[in-house]
C-alpha positions as CSV (number, residue, x, y, z in Angstrom):
1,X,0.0,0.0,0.0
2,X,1.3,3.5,-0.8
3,X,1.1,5.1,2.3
4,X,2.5,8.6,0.5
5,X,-1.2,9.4,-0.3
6,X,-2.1,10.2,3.3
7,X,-1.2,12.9,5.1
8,X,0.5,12.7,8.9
9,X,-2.7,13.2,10.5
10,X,-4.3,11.0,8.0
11,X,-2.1,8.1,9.3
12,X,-2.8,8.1,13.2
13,X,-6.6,7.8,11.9
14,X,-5.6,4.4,9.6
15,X,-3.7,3.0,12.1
16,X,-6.6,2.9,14.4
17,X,-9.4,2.0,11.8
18,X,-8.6,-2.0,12.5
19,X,-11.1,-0.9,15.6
20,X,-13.9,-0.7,13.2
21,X,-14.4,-4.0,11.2
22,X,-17.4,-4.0,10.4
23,X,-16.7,-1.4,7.8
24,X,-14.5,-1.8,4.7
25,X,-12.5,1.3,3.6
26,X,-13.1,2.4,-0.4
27,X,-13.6,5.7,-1.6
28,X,-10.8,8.0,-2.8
29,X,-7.9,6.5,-0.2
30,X,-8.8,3.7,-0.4
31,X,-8.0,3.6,-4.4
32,X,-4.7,5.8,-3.9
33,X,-3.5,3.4,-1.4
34,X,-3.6,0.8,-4.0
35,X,-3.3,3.1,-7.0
36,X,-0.7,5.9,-5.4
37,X,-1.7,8.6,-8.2
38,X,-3.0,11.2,-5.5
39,X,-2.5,12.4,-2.2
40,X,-6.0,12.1,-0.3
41,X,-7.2,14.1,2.5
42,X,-10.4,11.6,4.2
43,X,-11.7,8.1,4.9
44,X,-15.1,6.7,3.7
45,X,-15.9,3.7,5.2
46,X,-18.7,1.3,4.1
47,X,-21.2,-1.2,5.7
48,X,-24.5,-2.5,4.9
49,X,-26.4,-2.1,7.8
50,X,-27.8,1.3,9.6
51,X,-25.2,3.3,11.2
52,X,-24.4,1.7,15.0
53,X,-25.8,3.9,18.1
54,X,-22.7,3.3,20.0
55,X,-20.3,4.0,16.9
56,X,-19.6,7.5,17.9
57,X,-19.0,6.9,21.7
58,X,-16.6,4.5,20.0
59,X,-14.7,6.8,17.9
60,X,-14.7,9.4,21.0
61,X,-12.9,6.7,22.8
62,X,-10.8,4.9,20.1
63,X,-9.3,8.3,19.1
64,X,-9.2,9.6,23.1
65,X,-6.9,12.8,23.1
66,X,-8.1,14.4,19.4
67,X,-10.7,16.7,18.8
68,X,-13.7,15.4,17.4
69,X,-16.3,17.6,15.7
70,X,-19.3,16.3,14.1
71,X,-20.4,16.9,11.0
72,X,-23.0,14.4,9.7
73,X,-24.9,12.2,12.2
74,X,-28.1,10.0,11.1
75,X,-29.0,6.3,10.4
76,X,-27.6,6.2,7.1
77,X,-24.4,8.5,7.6
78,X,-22.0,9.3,10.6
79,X,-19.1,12.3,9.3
80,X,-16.6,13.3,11.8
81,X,-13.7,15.0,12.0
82,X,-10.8,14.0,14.3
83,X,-8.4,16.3,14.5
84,X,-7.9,17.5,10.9
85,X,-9.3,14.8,9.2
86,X,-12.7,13.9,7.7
87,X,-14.4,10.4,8.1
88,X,-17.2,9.1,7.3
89,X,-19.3,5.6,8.2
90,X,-21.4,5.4,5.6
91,X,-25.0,2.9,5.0
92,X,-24.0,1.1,1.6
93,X,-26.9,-1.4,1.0
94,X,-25.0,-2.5,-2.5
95,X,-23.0,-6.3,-2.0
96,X,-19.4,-6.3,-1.9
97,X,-18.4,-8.1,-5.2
98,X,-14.7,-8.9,-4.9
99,X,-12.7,-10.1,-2.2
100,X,-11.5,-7.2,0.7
101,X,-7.6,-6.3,0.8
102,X,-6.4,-6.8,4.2
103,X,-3.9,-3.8,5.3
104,X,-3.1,-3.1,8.8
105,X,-6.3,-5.1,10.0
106,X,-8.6,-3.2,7.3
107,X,-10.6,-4.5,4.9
108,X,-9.8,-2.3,1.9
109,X,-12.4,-2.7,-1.2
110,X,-10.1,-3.7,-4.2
111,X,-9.6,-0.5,-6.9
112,X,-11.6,-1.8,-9.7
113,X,-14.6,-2.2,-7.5
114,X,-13.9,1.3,-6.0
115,X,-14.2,2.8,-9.7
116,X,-16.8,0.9,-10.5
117,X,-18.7,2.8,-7.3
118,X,-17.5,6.3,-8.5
119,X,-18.7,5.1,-12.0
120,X,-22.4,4.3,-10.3
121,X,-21.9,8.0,-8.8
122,X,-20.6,9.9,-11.4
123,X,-24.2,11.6,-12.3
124,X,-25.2,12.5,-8.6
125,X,-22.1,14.6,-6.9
126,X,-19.4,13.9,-8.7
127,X,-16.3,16.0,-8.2
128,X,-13.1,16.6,-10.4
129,X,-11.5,14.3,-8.1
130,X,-13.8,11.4,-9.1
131,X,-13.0,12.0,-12.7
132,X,-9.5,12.1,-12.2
133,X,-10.0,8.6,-9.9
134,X,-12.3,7.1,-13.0
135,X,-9.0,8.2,-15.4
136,X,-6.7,5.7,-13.4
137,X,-8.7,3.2,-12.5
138,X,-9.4,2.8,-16.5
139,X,-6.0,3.6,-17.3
140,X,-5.3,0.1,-15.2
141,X,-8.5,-2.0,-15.6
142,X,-10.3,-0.7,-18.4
143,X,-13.4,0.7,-19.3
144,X,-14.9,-3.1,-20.5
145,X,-14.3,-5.1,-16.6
146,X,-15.6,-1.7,-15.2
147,X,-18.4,-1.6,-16.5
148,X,-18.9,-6.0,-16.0
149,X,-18.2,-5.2,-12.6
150,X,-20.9,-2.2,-12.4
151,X,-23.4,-4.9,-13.9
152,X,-22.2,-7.2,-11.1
153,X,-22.5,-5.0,-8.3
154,X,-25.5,-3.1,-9.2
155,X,-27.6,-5.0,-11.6
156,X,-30.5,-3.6,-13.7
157,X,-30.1,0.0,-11.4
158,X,-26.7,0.4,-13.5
159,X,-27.6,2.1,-16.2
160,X,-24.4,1.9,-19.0
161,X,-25.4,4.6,-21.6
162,X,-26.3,7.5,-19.2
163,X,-22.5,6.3,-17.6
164,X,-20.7,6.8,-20.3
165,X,-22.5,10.3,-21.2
166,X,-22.0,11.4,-17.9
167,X,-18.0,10.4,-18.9
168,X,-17.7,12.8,-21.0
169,X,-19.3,15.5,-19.8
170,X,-16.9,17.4,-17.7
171,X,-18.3,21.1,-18.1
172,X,-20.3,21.5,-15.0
173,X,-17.4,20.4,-12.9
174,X,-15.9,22.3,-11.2
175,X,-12.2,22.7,-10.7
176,X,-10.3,21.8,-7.4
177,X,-7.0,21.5,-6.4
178,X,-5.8,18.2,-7.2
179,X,-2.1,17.0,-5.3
180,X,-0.7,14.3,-8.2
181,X,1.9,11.7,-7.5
182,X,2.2,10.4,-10.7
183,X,1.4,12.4,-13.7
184,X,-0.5,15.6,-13.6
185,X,-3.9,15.1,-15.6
186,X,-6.2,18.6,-16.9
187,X,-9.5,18.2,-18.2
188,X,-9.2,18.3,-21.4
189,X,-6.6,15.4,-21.5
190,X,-9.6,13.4,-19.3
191,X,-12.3,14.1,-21.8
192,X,-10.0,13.0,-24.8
193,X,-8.8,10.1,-22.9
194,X,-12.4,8.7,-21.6
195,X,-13.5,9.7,-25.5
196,X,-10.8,7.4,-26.8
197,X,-11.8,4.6,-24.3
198,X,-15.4,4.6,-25.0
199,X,-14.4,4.4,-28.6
200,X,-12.2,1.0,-28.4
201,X,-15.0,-0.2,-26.3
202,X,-16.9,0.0,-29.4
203,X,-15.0,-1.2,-31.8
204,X,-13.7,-4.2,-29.7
């Protein structure tokens, strides 16, 4: 794992996130962990059941000592932040397809499965950061065994063309600062790139 992404704060929260397994970690660390092409600022963290009653008295107390602020706190959703860092616990009724990544005593959701949530998202709050996530993951996987493993995860509810409309249609979105690792990608080399993908997708 490339612990590089995550800032120092950021790592006294991973470290401690083994005290939580019942939720997997995916989201935007949990693909540069794996991936390393960004650094990332918060955890999301996954389950399938309502959010715990006790979860927060067990953050308070797993992370005794920081300051915890919350931000978010209902059934489906519990944000906090400790110390500097966001995360969230987070309902996620959707099956886990693949098998978890063990790291540190954390189940990490493998990348291609993490893309193939953004790539469910993209129309509903999608941020430049997801585009730039979507451009890596296809970069390694590509766009065909994303989009098996969206009709995998998601079934009929995954809906392929509005996906791949939604792909390349980057002018509502706005701008944020992006710290790369690897290579530095701007939008218009994302909307050429997910053009060129969709169009060896149809001609394979």
């Amino acid at each position: 794992m490339r612990e590089e992404v995550i800032i120092s704060e950021g790592i006294k929260v991973l470290d401690n996130l083994k005290d939580f397994p019942e939720f997997y970690l995916a989201g935007g660390t949990g693909l540069a962990l794996q991936l390393g092409h960004r650094i990332s600022l918060d955890f999301d963290l996954f389950w399938r059941g309502d959010i715990p009653e006790k979860l927060l008295s067990r953050i308070r107390n797993v992370f005794r000592g920081e300051r915890i602020k919350v931000i978010v706190n209902h059934r489906e959703q519990l944000t906090v932040s400790i110390g500097a860092v966001y995360t969230s616990f987070v309902k996620y009724s959707y099956p886990v397809v693949l098998d978890f990544i063990e790291y540190k005593g954390i189940n990490i959701l493998p990348a291609i499965e993490i893309g193939a949530m953004k790539a469910y998202a993209l129309g509903r709050r999608a941020t430049m950061r997801d585009y730039v996530d979507l451009y890596f993951v296809l970069k390694t996987y590509g766009l065909v065994e994303v989009i098996k493993l969206c009709k995998r995860k998601y079934g009929n509810e995954f809906n392929k063309r509005l996906f791949l409309e939604q792909l390349i249609y980057l002018e509502d979105i706005e701008d944020v600062e992006i710290r790369f690792l690897k290579e530095t990608v701007k939008r218009d080399e994302l909307t050429r790139f997910f053009e060129g993908e969709i169009k060896k997708m149809e001609l394979g």
